[in-house]
C-alpha positions in Angstrom: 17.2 155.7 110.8 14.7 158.3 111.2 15.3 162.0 110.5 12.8 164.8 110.1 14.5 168.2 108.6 12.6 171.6 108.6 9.3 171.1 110.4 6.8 173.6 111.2 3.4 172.6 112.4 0.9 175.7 113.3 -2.9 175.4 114.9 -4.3 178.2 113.5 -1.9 181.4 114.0 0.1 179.4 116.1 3.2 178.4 116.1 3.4 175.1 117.3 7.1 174.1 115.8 9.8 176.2 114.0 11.7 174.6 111.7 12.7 171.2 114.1 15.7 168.9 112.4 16.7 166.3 114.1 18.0 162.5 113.1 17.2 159.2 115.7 19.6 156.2 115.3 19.0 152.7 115.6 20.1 151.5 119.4 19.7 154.9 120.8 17.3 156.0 123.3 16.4 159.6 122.4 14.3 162.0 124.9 12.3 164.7 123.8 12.6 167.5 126.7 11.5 170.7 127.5 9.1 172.8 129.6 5.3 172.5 129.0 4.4 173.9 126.0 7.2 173.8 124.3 6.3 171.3 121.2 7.1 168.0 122.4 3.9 165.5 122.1 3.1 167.3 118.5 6.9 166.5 117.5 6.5 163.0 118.3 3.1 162.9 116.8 4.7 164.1 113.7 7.5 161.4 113.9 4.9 158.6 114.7 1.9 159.6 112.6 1.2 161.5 109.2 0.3 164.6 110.9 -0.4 167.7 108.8 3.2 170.2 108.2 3.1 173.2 107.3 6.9 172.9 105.9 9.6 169.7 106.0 9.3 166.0 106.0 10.1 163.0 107.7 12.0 159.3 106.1 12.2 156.5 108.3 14.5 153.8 107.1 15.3 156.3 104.1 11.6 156.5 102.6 9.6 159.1 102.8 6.9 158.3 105.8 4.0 159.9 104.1 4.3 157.3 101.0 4.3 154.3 103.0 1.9 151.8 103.7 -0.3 151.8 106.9 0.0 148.3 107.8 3.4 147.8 106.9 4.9 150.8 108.9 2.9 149.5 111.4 4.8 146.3 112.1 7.9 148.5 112.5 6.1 151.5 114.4 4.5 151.5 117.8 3.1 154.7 119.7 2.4 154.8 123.4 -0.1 157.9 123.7 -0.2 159.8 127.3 -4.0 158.6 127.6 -5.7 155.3 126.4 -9.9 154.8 126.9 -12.2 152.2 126.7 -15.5 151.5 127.7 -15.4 147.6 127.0 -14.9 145.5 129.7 -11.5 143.9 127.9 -9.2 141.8 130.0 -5.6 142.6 130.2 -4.0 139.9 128.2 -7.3 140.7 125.8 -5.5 144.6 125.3 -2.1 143.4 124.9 -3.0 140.9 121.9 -4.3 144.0 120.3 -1.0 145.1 119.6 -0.6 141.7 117.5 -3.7 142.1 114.9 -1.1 143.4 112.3 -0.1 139.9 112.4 -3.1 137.7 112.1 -6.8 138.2 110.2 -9.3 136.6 112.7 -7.3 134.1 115.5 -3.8 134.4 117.1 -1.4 132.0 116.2 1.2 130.4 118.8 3.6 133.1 118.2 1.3 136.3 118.9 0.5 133.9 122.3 4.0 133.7 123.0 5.0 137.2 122.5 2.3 138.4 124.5 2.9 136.6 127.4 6.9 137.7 126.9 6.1 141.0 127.4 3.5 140.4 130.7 6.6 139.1 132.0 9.2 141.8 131.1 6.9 144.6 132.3 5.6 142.7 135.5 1.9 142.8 134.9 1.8 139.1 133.8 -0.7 138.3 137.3 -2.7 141.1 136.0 -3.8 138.9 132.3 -7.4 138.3 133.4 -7.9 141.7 135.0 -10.6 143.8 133.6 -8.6 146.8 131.7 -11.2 149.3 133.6 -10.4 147.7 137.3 -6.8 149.0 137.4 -4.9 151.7 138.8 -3.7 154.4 136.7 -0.2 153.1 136.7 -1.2 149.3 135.9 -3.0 150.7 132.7 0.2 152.5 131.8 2.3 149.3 132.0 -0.3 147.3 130.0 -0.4 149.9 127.4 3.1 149.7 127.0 2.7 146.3 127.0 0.4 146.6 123.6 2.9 148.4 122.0 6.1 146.3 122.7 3.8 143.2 121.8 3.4 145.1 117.8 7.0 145.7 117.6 8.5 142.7 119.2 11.1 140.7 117.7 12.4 137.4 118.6 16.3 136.7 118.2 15.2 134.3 115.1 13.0 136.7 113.4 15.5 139.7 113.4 16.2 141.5 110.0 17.9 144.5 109.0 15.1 146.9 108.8 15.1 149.0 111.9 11.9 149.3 114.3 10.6 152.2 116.4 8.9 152.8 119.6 7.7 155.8 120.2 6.7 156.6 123.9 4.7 159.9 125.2 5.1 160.6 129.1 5.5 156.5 129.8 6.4 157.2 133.6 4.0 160.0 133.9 1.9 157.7 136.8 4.3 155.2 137.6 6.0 154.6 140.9 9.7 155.0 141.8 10.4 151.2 140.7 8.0 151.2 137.8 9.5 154.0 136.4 12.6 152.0 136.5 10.9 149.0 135.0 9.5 150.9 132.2 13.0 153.2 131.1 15.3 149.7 131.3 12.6 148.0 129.3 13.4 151.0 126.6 16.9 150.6 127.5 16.6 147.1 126.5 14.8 147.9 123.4 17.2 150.2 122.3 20.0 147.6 122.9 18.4 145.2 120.8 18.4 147.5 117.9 15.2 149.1 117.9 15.1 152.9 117.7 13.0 154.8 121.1 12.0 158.0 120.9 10.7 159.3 124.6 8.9 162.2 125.7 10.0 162.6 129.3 9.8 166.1 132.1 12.1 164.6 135.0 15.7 166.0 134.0 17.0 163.5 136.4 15.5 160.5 134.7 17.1 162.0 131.7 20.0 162.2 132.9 20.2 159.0 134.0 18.6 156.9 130.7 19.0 159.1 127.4 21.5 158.7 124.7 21.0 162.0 123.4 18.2 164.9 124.3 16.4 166.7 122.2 15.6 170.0 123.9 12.6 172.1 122.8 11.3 176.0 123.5 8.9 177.7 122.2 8.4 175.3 118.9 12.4 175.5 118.4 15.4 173.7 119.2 17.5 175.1 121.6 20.3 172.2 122.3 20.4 168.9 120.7 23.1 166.1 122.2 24.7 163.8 125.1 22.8 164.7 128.5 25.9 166.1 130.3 26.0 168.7 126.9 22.6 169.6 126.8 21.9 170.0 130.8 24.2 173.2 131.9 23.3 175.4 134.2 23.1 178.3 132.0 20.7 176.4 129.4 18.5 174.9 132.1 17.7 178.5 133.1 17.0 179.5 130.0 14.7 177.3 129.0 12.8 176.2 132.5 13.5 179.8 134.2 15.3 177.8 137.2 18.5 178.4 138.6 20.0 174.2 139.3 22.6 172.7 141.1 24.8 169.9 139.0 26.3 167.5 140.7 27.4 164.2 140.5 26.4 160.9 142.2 29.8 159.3 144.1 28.7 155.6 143.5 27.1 156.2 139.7 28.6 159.3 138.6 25.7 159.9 137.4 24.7 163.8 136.5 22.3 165.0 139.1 20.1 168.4 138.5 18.7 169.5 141.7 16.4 173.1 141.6 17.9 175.7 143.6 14.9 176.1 146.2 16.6 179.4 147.8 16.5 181.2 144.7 13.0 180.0 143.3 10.2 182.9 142.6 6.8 182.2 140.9 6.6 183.6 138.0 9.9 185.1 137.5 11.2 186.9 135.3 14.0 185.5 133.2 17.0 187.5 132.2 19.5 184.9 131.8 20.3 184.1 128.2 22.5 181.5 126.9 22.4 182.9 123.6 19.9 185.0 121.9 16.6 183.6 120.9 17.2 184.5 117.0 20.6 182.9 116.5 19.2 179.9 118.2 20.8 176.3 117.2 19.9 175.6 113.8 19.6 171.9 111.9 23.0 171.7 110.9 24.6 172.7 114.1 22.2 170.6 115.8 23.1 167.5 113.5 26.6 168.2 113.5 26.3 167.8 117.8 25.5 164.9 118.1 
């Protein structure tokens, strides 16, 4: 499991997070929400990396992340960023084996071949292996990213122990199509299912909706609702925090939750009155926990 309990992370005088508690569990897809701004790619920077607090810390699989080793949380850890650059003309299957050299010290054995190709395969991108990284759409680079990452985590049925792994995923459908970003949230879904703990940033509410386990909502640095989808997404919440009145419905074939913004009522800039509770008695960690 991974939990992180009182953390505040400032950039200069700011406030970036406010004392953010929150636990993932293995098999569960958790989303990181909330409007722009509010904290979520430094949150996940602090779960993934050993970024600089200001106060609390963060245990995965009960030890203390900032006391482990590099290279061995890096066999259980894997980070897709929201932007990945290079100016070497690297193939695609070239990229993907990078996210085996934990694994090897000069040359790819079978296994690291076998993987890789796995996950070509999984994400759909396996015609694209002798590509040239640079040559690709913005959405094919996204896949094979993720691609990279699942290959460092991956774990065949024969090599499963009891030590959980984690894949931790910024914006992944952020230039994906309608069916990629399907592709790309079952593939998580999948993950999830197989044990592995996925943490997500993701904006569509819908997507959401349709994917998480549990959502982690963020505002301002703090954590305003923490749970299932269908408690976190009210109307009165969504307001709040986005400054948009919604319609909820419900889908008659999938019953799944639908949020759909309530055009007639929509005003740039407007101003929000609407409070779901007041900004200083805001959900602390244990409530937050004790949601869930």
């Amino acid at each position: 499991m991974l939990e992180a309990v009182n953390i505040s992370v400032s950039i200069g005088s700011k406030k970036i997070l406010n004392a953010v508690s929150m636990r993932a569990k293995p098999g569960e897809l958790l989303v990181i929400a909330g409007p722009n701004g509010a904290g979520k790619s430094t949150l996940l920077r602090v779960l993934s990396e050993k970024t600089k607090l200001d106060t609390g810390f963060v245990s995965i699989n009960g030890e203390d992340m900032y006391t482990q080793d590099a290279k061995q949380l890096a066999k259980i850890r894997a980070v897709l960023a929201q932007s990945y650059v290079t100016g070497l003309p690297f193939q695609v299957e070239e990229i993907v084996m990078m996210g085996r050299y934990p694994y090897f010290k000069e040359h790819p054995n079978p296994e690291d071949t076998h993987i890789v190709q796995e996950v070509l395969e999984v994400l759909d991108i396996a015609h694209l292996s002798n590509r040239v990284y640079a040559t690709l759409s913005g959405g094919e680079q996204q896949r094979v990213q993720l691609a990279r990452v699942l290959a460092q985590i991956w774990i065949n049925e024969k090599d499963k122990t009891e030590e959980v792994n984690y894949l931790f995923l910024d914006e992944p459908v952020s230039s994906l199509d309608l069916y990629h970003q399907q592709v790309v949230l079952q593939t998580a879904k999948r993950m999830a299912a197989k044990g592995f703990c996925v943490i997500a940033v993701l904006h569509d509410l819908n997507l959401i909706s349709q994917y998480a386990d549990n959502v982690l909502l963020l505002s301002k640095g703090y954590v305003e609702a923490y749970g299932t989808p269908e408690f976190v997404f009210t109307k009165e919440r969504i307001k709040y925090v986005y400054g948009l009145d919604v319609h909820l419905i419900r889908d008659p074939v999938s019953e799944q939750l639908l949020i759909i913004p309530d055009s007639t009522s929509f005003k740039i800039n407007p101003t929000n009155n609407t409070k779901y509770y007041d900004n200083n008695n805001s959900i602390n960690a244990d409530r937050a926990l004790e949601s869930i």
